[in-house]
Backbone as ProteinMPNN parsed JSONL, in Angstrom:
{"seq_chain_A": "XXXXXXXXXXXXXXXXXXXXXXXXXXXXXXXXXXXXXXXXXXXXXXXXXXXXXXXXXXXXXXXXXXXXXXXXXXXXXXXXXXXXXXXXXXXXXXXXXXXXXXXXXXXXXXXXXXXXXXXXXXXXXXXXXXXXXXXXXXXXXXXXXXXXXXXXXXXXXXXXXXX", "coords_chain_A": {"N_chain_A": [[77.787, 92.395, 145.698], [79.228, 90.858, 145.095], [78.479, 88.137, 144.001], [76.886, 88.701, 142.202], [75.484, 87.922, 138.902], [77.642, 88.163, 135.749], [76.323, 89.659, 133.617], [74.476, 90.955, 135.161], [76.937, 92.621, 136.56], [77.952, 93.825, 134.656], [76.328, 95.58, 133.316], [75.624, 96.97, 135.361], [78.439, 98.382, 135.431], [78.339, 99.65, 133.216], [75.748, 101.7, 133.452], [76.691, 102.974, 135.602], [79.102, 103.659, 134.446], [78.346, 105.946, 132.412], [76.583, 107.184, 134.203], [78.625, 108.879, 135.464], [80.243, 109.843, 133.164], [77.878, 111.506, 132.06], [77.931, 113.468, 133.741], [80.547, 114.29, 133.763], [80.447, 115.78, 131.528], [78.163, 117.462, 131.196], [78.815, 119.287, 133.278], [81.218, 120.354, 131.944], [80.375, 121.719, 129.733], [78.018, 123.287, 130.447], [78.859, 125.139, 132.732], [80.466, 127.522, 133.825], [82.542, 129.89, 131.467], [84.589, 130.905, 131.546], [87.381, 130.825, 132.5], [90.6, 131.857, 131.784], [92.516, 130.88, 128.862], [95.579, 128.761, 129.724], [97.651, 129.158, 127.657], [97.491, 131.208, 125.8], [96.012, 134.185, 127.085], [93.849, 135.618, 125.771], [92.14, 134.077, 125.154], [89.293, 131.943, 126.188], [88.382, 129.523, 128.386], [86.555, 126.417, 129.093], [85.857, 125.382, 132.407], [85.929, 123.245, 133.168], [87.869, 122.272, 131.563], [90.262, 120.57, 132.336], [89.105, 118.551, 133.869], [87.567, 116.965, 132.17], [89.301, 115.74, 130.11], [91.429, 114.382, 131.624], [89.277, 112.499, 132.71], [88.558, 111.692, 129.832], [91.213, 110.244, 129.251], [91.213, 108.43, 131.866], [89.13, 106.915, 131.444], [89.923, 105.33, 129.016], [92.744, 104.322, 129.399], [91.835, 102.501, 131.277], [90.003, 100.635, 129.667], [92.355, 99.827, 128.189], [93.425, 98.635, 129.796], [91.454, 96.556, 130.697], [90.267, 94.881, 127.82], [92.985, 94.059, 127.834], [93.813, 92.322, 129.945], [91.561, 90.508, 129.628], [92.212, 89.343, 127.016], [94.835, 87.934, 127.599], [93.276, 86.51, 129.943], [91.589, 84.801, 127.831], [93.122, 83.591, 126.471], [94.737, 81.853, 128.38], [92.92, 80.232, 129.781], [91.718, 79.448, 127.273], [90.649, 76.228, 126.423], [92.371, 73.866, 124.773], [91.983, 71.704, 122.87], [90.076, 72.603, 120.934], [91.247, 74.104, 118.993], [90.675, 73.441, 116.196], [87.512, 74.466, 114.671], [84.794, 72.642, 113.058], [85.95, 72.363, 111.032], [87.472, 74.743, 110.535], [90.715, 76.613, 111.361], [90.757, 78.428, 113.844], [92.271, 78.983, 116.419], [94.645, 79.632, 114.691], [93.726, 81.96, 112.875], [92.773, 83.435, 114.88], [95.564, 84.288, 115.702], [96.709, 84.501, 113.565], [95.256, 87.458, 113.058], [95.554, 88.84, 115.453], [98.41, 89.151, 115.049], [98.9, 90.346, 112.269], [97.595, 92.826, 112.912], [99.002, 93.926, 114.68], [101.502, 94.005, 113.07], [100.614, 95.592, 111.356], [100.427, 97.987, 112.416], [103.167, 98.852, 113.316], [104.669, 98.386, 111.019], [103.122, 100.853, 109.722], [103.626, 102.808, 111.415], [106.408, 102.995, 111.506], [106.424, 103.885, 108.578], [105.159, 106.244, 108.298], [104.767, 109.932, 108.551], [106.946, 112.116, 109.645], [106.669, 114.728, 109.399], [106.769, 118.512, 109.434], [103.677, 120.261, 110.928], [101.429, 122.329, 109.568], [98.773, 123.59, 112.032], [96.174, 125.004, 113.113], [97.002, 127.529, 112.82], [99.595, 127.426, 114.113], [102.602, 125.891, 113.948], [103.637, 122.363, 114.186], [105.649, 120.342, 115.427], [105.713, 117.868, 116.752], [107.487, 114.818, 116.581], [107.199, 112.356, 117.16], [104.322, 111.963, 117.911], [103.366, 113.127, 115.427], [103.999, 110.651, 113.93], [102.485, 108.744, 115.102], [99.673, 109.242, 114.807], [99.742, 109.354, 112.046], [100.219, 106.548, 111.805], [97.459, 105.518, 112.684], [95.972, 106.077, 111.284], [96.599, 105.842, 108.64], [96.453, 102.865, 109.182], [93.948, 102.327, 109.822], [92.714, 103.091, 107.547], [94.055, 100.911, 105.865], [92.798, 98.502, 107.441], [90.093, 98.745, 106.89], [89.683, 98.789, 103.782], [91.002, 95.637, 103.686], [88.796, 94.651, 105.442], [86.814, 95.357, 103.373], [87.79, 93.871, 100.757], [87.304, 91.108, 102.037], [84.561, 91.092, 102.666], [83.61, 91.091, 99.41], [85.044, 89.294, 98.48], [83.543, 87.086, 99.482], [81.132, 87.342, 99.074], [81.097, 87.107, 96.243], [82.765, 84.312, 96.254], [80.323, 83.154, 97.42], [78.334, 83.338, 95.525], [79.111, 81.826, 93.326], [79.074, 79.308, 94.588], [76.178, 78.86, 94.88], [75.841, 78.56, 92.1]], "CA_chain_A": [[78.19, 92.562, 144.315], [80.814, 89.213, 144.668], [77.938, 87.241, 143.54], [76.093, 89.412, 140.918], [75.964, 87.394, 137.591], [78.414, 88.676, 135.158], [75.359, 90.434, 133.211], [73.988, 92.53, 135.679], [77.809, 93.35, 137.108], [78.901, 94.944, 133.561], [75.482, 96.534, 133.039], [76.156, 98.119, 136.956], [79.37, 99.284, 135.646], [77.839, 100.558, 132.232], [75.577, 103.064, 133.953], [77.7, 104.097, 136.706], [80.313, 105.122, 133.7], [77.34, 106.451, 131.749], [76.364, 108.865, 135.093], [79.813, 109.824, 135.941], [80.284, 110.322, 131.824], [76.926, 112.417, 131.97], [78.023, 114.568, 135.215], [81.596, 115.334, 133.796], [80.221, 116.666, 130.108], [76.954, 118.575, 131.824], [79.93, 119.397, 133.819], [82.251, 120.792, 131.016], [79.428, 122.177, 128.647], [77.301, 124.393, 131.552], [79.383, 125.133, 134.227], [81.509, 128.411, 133.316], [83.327, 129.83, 130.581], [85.478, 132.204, 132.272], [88.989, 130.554, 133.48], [91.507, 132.071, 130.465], [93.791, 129.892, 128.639], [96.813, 129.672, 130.079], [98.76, 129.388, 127.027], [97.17, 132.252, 125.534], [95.171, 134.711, 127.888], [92.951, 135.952, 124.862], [90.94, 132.625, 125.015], [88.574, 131.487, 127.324], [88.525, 127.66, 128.204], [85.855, 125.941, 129.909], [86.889, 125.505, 133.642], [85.948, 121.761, 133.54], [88.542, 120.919, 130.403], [90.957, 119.431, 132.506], [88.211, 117.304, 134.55], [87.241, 116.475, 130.875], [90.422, 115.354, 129.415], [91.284, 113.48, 132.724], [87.967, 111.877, 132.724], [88.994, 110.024, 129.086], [92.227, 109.191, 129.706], [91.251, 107.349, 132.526], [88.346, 105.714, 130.434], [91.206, 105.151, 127.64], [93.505, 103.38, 130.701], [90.602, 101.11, 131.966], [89.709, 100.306, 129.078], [93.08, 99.146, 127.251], [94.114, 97.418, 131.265], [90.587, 95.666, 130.849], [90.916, 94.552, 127.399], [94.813, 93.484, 127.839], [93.519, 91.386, 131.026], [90.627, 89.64, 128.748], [92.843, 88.774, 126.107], [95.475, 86.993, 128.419], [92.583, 85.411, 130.093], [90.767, 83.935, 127.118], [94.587, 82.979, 126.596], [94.962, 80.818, 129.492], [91.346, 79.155, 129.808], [91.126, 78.464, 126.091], [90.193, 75.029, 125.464], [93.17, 73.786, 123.586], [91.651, 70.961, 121.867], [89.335, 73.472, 120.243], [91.795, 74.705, 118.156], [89.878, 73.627, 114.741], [86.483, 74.425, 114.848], [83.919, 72.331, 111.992], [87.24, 71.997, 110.265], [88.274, 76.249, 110.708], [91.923, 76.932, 112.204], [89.707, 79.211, 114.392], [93.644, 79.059, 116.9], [95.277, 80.226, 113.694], [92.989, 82.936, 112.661], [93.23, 84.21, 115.89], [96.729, 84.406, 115.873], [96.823, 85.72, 112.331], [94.81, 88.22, 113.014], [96.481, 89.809, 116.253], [99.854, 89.439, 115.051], [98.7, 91.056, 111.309], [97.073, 93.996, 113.415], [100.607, 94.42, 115.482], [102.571, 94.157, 112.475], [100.144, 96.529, 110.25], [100.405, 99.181, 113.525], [104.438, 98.701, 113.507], [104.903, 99.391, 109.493], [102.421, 102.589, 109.062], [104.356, 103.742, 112.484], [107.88, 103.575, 110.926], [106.713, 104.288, 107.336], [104.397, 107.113, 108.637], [105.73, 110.839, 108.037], [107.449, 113.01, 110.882], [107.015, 116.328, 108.939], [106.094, 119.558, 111.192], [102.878, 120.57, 110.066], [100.591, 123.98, 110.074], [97.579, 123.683, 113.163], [95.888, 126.054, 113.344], [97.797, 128.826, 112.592], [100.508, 126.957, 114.621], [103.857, 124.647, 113.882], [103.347, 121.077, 115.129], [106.384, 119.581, 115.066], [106.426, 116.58, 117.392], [107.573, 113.936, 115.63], [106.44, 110.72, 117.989], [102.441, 111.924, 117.909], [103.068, 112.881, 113.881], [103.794, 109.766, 113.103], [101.543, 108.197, 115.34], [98.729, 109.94, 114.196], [99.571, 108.658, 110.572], [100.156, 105.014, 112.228], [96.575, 104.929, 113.241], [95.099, 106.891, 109.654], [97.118, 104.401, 107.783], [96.763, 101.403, 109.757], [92.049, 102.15, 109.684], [92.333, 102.411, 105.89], [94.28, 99.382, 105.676], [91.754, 97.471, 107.737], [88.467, 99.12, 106.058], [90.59, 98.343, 102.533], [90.746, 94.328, 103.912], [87.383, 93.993, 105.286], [86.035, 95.032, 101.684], [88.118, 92.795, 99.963], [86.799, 90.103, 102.465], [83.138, 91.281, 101.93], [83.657, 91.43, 98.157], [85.408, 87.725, 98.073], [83.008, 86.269, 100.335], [80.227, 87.503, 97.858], [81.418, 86.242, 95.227], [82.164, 82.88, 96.336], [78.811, 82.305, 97.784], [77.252, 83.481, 94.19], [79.557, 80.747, 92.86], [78.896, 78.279, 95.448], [74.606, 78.5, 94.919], [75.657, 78.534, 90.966]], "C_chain_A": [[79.077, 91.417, 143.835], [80.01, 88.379, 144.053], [76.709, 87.418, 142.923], [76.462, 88.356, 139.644], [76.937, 88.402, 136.638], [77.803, 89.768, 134.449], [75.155, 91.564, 134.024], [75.231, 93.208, 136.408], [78.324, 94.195, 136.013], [77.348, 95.72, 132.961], [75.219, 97.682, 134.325], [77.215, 99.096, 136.712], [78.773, 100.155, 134.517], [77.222, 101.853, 132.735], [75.971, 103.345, 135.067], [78.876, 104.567, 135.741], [79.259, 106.571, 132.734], [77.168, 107.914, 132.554], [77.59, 109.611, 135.696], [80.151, 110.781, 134.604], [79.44, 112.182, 131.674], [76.99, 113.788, 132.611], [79.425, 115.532, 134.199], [81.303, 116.295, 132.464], [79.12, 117.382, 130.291], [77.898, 119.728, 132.751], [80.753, 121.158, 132.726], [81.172, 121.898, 130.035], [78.98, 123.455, 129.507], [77.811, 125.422, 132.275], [80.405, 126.23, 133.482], [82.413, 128.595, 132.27], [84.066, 130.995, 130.795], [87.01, 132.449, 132.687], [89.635, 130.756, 131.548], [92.212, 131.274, 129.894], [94.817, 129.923, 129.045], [98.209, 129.706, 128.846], [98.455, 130.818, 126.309], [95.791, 132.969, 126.297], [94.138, 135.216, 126.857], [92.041, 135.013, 124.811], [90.389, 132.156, 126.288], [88.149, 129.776, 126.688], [87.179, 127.185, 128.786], [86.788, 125.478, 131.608], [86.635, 124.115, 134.102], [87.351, 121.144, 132.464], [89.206, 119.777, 131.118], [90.246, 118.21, 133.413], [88.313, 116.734, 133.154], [88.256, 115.894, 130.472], [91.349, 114.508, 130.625], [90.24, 112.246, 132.576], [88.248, 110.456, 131.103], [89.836, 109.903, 128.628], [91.667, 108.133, 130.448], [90.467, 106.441, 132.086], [89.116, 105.12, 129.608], [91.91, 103.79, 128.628], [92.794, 101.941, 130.703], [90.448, 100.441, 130.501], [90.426, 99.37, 128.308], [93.815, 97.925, 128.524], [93.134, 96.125, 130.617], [90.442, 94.819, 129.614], [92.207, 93.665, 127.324], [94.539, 92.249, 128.542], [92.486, 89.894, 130.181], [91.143, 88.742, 127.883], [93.538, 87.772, 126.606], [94.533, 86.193, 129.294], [91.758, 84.859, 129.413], [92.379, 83.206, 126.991], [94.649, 81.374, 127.263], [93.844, 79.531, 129.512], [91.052, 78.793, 128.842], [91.48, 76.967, 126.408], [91.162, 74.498, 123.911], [92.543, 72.912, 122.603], [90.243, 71.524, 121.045], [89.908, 74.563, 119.107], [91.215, 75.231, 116.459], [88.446, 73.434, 115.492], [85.597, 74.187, 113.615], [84.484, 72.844, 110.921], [87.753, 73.37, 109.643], [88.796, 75.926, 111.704], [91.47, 77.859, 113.122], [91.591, 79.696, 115.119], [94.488, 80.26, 115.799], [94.851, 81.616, 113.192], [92.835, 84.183, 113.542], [94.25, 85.23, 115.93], [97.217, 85.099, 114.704], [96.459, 86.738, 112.071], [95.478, 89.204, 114.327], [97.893, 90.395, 115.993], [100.148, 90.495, 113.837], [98.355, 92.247, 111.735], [98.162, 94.733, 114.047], [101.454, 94.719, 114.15], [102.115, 95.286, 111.625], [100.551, 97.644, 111.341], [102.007, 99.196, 112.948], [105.02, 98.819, 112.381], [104.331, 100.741, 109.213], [103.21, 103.171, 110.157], [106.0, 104.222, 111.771], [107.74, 104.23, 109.848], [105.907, 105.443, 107.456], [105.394, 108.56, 108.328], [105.588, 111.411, 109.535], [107.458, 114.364, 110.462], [106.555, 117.191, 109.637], [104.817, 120.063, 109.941], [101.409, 121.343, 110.63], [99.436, 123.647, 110.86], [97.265, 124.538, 113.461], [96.392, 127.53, 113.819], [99.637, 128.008, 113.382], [101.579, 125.71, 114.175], [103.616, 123.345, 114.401], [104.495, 120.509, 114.382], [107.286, 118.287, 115.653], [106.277, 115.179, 116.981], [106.989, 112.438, 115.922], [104.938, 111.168, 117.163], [102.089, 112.155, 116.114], [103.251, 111.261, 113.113], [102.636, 108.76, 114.011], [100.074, 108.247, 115.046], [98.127, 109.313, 112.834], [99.363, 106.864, 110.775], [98.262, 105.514, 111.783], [95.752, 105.451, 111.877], [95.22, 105.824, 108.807], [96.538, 102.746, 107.932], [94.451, 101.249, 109.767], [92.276, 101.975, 108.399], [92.841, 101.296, 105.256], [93.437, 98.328, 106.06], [90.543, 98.214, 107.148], [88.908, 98.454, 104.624], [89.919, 96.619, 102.898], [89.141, 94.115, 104.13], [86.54, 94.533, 104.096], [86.284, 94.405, 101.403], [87.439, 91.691, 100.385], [85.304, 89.954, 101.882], [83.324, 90.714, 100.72], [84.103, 89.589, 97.829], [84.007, 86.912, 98.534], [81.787, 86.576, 99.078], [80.169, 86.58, 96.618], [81.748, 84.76, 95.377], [81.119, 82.451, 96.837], [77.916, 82.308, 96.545], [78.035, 82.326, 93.188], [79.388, 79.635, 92.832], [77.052, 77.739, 94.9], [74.615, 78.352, 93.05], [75.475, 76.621, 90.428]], "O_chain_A": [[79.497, 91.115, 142.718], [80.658, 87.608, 143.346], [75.727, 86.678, 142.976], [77.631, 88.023, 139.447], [76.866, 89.586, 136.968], [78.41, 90.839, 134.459], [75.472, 92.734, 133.812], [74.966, 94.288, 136.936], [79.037, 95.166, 136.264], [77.511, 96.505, 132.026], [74.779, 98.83, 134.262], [77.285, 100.197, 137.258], [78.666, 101.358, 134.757], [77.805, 102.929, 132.604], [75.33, 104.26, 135.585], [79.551, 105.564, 135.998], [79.535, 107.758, 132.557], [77.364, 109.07, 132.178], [77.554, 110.694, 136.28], [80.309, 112.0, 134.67], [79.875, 113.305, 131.417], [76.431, 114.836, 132.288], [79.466, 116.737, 133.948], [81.836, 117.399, 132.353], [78.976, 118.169, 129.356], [77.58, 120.915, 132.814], [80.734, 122.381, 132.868], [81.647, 123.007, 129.789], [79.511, 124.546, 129.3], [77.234, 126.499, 132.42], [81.124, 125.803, 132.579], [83.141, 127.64, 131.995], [84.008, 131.988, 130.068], [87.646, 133.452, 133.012], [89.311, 130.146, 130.53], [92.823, 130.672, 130.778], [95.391, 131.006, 128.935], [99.354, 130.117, 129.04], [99.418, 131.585, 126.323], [94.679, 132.458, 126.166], [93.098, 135.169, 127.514], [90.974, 135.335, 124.29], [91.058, 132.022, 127.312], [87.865, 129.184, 125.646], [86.579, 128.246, 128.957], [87.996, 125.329, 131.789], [87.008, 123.744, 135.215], [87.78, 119.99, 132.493], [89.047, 118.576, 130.901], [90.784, 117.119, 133.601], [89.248, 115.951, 132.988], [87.775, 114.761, 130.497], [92.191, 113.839, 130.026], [90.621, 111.103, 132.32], [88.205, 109.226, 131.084], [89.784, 109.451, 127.485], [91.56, 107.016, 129.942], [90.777, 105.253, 132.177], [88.758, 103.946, 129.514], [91.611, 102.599, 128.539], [93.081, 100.809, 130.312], [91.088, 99.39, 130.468], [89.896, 98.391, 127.781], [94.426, 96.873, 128.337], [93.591, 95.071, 130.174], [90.449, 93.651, 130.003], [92.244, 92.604, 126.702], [94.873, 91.178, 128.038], [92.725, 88.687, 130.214], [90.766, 87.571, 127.83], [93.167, 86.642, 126.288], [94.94, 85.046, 129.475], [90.92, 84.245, 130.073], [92.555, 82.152, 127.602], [94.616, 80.239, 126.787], [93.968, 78.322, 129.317], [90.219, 77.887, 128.817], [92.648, 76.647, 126.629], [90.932, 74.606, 122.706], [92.532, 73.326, 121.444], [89.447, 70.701, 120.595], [89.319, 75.488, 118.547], [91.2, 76.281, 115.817], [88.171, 72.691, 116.435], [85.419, 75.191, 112.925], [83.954, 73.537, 110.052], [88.326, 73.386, 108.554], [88.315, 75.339, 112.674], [92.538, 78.463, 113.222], [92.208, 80.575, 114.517], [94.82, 81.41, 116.084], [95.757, 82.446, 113.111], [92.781, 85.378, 113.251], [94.139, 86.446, 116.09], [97.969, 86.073, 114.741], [96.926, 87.316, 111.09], [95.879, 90.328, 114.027], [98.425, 91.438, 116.374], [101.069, 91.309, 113.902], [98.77, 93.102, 110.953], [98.267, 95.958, 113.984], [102.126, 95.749, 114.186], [102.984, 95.998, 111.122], [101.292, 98.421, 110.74], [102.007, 99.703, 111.827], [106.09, 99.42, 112.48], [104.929, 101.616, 108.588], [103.591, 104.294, 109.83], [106.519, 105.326, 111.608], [108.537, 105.147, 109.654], [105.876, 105.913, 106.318], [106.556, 108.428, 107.945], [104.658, 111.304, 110.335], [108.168, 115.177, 111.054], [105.854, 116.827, 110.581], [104.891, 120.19, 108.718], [100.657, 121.117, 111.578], [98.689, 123.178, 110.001], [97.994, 125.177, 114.22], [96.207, 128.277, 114.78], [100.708, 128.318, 112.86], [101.128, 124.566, 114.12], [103.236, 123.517, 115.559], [104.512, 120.231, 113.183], [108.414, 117.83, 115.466], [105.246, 114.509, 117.011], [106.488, 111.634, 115.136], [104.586, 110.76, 116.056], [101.113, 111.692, 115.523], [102.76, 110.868, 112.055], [101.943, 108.012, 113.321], [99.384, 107.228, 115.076], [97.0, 108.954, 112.492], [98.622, 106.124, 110.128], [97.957, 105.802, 110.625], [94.685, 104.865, 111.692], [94.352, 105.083, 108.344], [96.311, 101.847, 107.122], [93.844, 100.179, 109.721], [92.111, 100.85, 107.927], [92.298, 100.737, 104.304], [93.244, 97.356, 105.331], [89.867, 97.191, 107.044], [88.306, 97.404, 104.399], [88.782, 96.277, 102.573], [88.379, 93.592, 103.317], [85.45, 93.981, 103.946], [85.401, 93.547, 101.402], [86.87, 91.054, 99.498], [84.882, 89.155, 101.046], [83.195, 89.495, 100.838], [83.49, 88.853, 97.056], [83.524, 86.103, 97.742], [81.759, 85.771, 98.147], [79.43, 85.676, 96.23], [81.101, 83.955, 94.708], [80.899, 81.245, 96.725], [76.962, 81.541, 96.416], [77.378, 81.986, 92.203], [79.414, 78.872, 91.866], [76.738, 76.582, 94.621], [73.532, 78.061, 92.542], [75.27, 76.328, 89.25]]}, "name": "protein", "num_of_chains": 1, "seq": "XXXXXXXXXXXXXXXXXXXXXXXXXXXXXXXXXXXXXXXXXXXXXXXXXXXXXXXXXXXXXXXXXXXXXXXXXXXXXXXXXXXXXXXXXXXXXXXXXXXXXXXXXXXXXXXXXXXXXXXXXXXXXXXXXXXXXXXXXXXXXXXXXXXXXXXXXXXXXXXXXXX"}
């Protein structure tokens, strides 16, 4: 496997997460509905949840390690004198764009609301995951918001451009 091309080693890992994926939700779905809740005994759980909810975390984990790792190694091995590319700050763009994505996360988080609020029939009033919650609500319609505007500019100057 040390000297698999890069191709067929991330299409090896694809379906081996695919059939572990497949096992734990045939798993979770089939497989008994009998073990009670334990916060309330009136409810019946599936007796895979916590395989299930295990299962993607650790996809979640891998995923933001493998990621994190990628980033710091395009980092390192970029090609500095590739900074401008066919006269785009391509470097800059980069950099404006990770640091705009950190800083948009890091305003909707503070300016986000901490209020306790009704769940299903229930109080929710932990204030970290409420405002995180709103972070990440806030912080998609801000980027869906931008990439229209982009769309929408880019349009328009190309119907300018062929005028």
């Amino acid at each position: 496997m040390a000297h698999w091309p890069a191709a067929k080693l991330s299409a090896a890992a694809l379906y081996a997460l695919l059939a572990v994926a497949a096992v734990v939700f045939c798993a979770f779905f089939f497989i008994g509905f009998d073990k009670p809740f334990d916060e309330d005994p009136n409810f019946i759980e599936p007796r895979f949840t916590t395989v299930l909810i295990g299962f993607v975390w650790l996809v979640l984990a891998i995923a933001v390690v493998a990621s994190g790792v990628s980033v710091v190694r395009s980092m390192r091995v970029r090609d500095k004198s590739h900074n401008v590319s066919n006269g785009i700050p391509v470097a800059r763009i980069a950099l404006a764009t990770g640091g705009g994505l950190i800083v948009c996360l890091l305003l909707t988080f503070l300016l986000g609301s901490a209020e306790p609020m009704l769940v299903n029939g229930i109080r929710y009033t932990d204030r970290m995951w409420l405002k995180v919650a709103d972070m990440f609500i806030y912080t998609a319609i801000i980027l869906l918001l931008v990439a229209i505007i982009a769309v929408v500019c880019s349009n328009v100057r190309n119907a300018r451009s062929r005028r």
